[in-house]
C-alpha positions as CSV (number, residue, x, y, z in Angstrom):
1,X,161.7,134.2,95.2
2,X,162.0,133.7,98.7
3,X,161.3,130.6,101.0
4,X,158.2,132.4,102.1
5,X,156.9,132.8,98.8
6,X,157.4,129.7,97.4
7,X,155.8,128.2,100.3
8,X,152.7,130.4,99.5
9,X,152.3,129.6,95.9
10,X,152.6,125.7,96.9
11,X,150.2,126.1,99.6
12,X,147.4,128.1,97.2
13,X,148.0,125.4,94.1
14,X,147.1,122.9,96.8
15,X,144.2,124.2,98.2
16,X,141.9,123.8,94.8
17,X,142.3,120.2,95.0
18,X,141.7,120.1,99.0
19,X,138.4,121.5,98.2
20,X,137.7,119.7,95.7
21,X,138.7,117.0,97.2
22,X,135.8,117.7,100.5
23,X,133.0,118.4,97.3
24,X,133.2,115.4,95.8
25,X,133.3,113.7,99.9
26,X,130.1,115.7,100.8
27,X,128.3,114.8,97.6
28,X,129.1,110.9,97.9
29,X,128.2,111.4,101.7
30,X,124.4,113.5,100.2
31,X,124.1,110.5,97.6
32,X,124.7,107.8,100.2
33,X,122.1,109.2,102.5
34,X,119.4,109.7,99.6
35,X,119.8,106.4,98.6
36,X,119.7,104.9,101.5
37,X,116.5,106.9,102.2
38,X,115.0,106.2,98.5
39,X,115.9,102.3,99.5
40,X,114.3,102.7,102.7
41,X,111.3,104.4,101.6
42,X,111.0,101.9,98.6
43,X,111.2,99.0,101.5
44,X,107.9,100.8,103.0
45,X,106.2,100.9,100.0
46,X,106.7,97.4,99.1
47,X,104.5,96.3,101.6
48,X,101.0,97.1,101.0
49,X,98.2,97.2,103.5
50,X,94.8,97.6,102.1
51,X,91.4,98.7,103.5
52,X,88.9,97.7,101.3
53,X,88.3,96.6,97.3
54,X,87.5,94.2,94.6
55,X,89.8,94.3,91.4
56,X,89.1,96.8,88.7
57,X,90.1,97.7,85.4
58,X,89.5,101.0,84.1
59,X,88.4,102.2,80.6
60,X,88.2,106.0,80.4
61,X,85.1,107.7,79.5
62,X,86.4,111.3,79.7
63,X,87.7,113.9,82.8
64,X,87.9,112.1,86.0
65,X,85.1,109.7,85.8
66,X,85.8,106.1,84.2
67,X,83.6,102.9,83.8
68,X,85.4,99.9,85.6
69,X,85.3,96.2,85.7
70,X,84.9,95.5,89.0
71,X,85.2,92.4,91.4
72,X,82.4,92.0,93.9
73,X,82.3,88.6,96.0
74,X,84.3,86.7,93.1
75,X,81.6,88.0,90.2
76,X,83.1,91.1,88.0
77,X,80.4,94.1,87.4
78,X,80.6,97.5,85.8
79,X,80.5,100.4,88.2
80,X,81.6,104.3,87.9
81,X,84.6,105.7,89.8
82,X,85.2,109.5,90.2
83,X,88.6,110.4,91.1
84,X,89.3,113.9,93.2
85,X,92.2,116.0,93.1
86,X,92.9,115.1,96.9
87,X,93.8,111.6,95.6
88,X,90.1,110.3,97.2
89,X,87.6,108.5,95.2
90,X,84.3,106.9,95.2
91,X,83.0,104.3,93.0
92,X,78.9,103.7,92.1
93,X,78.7,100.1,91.9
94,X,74.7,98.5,91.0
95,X,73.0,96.4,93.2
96,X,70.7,93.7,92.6
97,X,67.1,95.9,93.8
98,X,68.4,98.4,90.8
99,X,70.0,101.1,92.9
100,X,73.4,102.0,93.6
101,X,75.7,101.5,96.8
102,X,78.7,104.1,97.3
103,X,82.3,102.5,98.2
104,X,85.1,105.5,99.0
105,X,88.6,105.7,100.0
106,X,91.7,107.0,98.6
107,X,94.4,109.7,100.3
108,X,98.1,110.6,100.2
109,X,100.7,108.6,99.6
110,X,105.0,109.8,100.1
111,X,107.6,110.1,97.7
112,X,111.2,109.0,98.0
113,X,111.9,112.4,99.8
114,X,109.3,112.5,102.5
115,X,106.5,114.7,100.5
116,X,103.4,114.0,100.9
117,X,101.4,113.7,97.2
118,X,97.5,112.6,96.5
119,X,97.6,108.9,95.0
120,X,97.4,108.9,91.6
121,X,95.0,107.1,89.5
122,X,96.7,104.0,88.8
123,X,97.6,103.9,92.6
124,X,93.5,104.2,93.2
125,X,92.7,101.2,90.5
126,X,95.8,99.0,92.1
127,X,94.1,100.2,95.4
128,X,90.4,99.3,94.5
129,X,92.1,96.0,93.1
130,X,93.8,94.5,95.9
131,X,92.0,92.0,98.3
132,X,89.2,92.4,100.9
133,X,88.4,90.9,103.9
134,X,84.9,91.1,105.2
135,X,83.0,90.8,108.5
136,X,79.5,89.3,108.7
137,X,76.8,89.2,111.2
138,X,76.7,85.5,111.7
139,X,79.9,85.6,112.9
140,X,81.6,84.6,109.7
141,X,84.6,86.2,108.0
142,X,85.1,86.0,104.2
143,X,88.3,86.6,101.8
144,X,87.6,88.2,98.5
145,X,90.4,88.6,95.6
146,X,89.1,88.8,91.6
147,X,87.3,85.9,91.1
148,X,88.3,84.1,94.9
149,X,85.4,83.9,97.5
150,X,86.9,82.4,100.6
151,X,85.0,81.7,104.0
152,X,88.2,81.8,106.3
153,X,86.5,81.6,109.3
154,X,87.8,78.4,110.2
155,X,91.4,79.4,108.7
156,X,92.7,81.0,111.8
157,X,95.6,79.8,114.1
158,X,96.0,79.7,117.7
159,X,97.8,83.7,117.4
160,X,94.2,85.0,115.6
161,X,95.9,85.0,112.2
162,X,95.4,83.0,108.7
163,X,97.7,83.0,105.7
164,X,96.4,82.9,102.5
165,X,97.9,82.3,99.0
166,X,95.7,83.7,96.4
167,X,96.0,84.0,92.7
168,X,94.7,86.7,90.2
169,X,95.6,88.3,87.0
170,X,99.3,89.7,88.2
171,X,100.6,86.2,89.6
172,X,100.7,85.1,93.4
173,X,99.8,87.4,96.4
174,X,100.7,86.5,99.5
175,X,98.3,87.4,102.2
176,X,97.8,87.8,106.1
177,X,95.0,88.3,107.7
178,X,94.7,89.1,111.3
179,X,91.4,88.6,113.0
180,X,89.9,91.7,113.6
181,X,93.1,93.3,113.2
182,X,93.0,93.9,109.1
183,X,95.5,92.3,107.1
184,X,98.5,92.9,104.7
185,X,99.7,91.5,101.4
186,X,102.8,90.8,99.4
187,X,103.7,89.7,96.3
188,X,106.7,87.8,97.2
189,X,106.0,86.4,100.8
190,X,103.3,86.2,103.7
191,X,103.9,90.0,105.4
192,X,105.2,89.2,109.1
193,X,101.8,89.9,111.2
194,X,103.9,91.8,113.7
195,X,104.8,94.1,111.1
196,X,100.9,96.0,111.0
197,X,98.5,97.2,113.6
198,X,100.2,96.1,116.3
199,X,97.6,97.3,118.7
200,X,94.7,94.9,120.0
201,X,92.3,93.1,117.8
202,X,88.8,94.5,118.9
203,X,85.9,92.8,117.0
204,X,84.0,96.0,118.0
205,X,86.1,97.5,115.7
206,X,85.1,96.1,112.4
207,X,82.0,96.9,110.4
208,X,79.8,93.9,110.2
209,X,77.8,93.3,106.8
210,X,74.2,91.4,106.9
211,X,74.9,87.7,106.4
212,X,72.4,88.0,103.7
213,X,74.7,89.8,101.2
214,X,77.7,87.0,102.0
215,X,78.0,84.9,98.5
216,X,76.1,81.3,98.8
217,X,79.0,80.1,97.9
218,X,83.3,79.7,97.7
219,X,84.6,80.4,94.2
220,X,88.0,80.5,92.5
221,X,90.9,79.0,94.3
């Protein structure tokens, strides 16, 4: 065999193991990225920024339609929630002429990779669970989480924002509220206020309930 050859043979018994050598770099590289992105994603996710709600516990009655437990103003009551495919919902709750009044919200949410997916029904109950804050026409602005009532009207700082520590059935929640500005919880600590809507509190902005529906009085913690 001459030099030539035996240099060939080496080179091609090397080469296997050069690529698979580069395989295995550009899959730790594609796992170190996904991670990272599944980490970064999960950090997003962590912190939860709600829109509207009592707490609610579901007890199916068939198809998309349950009876819940619901909070309202620190009192539970029974109401009906319909879930769509689009991840929306609305929930019937009674009201004390008789009737019924009609709460909605609901959407998307993302998955580790980006995709955009309706919420799924435990994501709707944890949403219709989580705190509220509401806006009334005598100028006075109530916190509402299970069986807490809470006139925080007086609770605000010199920056517009109060920090409340509520307790319900899953532990602590850690809560910031910005005046007219909506507010964001956490589990584990009081979410930086810097950290959601950012843009300009604008009273204008927020839908104002009659005074006459506010509770007559604080409840819970």
């Amino acid at each position: 065999m001459t030099n030539k050859e035996k240099y060939k043979q080496a080179f091609s018994a090397l080469q296997p193991s050069n690529e698979i050598r580069l395989e295995e770099k550009i899959m730790k590289e594609y796992k170190r990225k996904q991670s990272k992105r599944i980490i970064a994603m999960a950090a997003i996710l962590c912190l939860a920024v709600f829109a509207g709600g009592g707490g609610a516990y579901a007890a199916n009655v068939g198809g998309i339609q349950r009876t819940i437990q619901l909070w309202i103003h620190g009192d539970q009551t029974t109401a009906e929630l319909n879930v769509n495919d689009d991840g929306t919902y609305t929930v019937k709750i009674p009201d004390e002429n008789g009737g019924t009044k009609t709460q909605s919200g609901g959407g998307v949410a993302f998955d580790a990779f980006g995709n955009e997916r309706p919420l799924t029904e435990e994501e709707i109950l944890a949403e219709i669970g989580g705190p509220n804050v509401e806006y009334y026409d005598d100028g006075s602005i109530w916190f509402f989480y299970e069986d807490t009532a809470k006139d925080i009207t007086g609770d605000f700082n010199d920056d517009n924002v109060c920090y409340i520590k509520a307790t319900g059935s899953k532990g602590d929640l850690y809560v910031t509220v910005k005046k007219y500005g909506g507010y964001a919880c956490s589990p584990d600590k009081f979410p930086n206020p810097k950290s959601f809507n950012t843009g300009e509190a604008d009273p204008a902005g927020v839908a104002y309930q009659p005074a006459s529906e506010k509770p007559d009085a604080e409840s819970g913690e």
